[in-house]
C-alpha positions as a Markdown table, in Angstrom:
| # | Residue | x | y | z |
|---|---|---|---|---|
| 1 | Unk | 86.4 | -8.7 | 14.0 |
| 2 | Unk | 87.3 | -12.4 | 14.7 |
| 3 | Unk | 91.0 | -13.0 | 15.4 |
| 4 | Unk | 92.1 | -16.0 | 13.8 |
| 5 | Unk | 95.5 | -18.1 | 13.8 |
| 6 | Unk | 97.2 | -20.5 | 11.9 |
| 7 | Unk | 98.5 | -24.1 | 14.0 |
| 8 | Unk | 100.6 | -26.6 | 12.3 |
| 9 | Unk | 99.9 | -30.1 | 13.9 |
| 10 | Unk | 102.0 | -33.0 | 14.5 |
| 11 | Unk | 101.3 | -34.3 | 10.8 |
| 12 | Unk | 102.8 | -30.8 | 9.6 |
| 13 | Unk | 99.3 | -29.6 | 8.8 |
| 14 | Unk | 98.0 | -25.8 | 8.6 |
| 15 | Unk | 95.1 | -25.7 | 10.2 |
| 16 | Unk | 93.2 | -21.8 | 11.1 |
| 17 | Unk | 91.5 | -21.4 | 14.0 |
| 18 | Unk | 89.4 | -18.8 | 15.7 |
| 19 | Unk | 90.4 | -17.5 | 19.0 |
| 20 | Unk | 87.6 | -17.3 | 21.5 |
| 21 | Unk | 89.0 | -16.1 | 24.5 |
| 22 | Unk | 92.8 | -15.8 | 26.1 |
| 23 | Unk | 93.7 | -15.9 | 29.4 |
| 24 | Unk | 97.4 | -15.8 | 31.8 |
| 25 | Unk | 97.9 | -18.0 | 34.2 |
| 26 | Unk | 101.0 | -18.6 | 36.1 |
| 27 | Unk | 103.5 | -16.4 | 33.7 |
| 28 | Unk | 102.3 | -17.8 | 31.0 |
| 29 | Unk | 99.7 | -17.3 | 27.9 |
| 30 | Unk | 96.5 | -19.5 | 26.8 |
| 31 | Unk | 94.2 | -19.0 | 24.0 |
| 32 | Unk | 90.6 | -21.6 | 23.8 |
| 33 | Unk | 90.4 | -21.5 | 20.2 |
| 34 | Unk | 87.9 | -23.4 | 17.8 |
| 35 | Unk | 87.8 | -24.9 | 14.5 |
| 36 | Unk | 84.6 | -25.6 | 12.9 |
| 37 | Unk | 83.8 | -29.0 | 11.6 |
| 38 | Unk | 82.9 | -28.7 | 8.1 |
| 39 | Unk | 80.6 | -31.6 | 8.0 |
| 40 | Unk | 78.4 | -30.3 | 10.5 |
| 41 | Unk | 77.7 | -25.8 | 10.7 |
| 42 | Unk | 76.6 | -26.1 | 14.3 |
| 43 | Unk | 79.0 | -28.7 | 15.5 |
| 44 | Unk | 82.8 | -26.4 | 16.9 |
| 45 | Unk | 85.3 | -27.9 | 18.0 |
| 46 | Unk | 87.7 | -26.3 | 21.0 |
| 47 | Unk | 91.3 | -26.7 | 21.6 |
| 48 | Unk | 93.5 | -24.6 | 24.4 |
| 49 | Unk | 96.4 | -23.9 | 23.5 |
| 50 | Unk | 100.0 | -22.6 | 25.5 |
| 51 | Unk | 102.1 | -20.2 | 24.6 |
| 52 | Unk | 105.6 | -22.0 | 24.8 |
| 53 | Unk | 107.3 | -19.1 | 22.9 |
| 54 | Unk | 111.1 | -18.2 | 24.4 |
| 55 | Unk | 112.2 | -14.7 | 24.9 |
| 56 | Unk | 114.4 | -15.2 | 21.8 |
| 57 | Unk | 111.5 | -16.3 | 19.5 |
| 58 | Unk | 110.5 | -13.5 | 17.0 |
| 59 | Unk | 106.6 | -15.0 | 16.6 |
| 60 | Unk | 104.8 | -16.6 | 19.3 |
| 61 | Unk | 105.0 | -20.7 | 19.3 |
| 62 | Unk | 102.1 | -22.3 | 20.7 |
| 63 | Unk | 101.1 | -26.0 | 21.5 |
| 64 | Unk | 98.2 | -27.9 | 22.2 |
| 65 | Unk | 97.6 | -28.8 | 26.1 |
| 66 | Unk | 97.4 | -32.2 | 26.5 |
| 67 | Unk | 98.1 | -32.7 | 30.1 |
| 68 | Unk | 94.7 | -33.4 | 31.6 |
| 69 | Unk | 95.4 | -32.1 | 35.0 |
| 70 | Unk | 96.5 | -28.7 | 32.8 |
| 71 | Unk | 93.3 | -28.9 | 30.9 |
| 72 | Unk | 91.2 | -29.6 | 33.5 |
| 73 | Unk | 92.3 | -26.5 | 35.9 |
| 74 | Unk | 92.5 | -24.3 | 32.8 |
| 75 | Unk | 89.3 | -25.3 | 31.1 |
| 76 | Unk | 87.4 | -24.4 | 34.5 |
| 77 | Unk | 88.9 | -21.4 | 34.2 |
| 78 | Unk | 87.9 | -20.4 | 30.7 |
| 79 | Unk | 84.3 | -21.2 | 31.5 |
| 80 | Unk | 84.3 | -18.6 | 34.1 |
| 81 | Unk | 85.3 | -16.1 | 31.5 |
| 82 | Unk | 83.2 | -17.0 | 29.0 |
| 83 | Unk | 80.2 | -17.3 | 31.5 |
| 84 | Unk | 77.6 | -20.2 | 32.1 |
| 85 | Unk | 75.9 | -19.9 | 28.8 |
| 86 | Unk | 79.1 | -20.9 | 26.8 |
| 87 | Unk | 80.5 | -23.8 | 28.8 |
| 88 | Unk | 83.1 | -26.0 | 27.2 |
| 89 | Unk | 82.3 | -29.9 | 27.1 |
């Protein structure tokens, strides 16, 4: 069964995405989800996401990491997980 989530963007925008893998690091929670490009089957595009949720928050509030220094370390890390075979570009 594929565990999927709903994001709204910046523009206020629901979009769903499929999670592919989650991950701690540091205290707090990741997910590399992927939303597939409707123009093109074979074509997915990945985001990573942090959890940013308070201890007061009733649903978890995630955002998208933008901080390439963040991506970078965490993106190497997700590739380990997910193995050679499924590296993210």
């Amino acid at each position: 069964m594929e565990n999927k989530i709903k994001f709204t963007d910046e523009d206020g925008m629901e979009v769903e995405f499929t999670v592919i893998e989650q991950t701690k690091i540091n205290g707090k929670n990741y997910l590399l989800v992927a939303e597939e490009d409707e123009s093109d089957e074979d074509e997915t595009i990945a985001y990573i996401l942090k959890d940013v949720s308070g201890e007061q928050d009733a649903e978890a509030l995630y955002e998208m990491v933008e901080d390439d220094m963040e991506l970078d370390s965490v993106s190497k890390i997700f590739e380990e997980l997910l193995g050679e075979d499924e590296a993210l570009v």
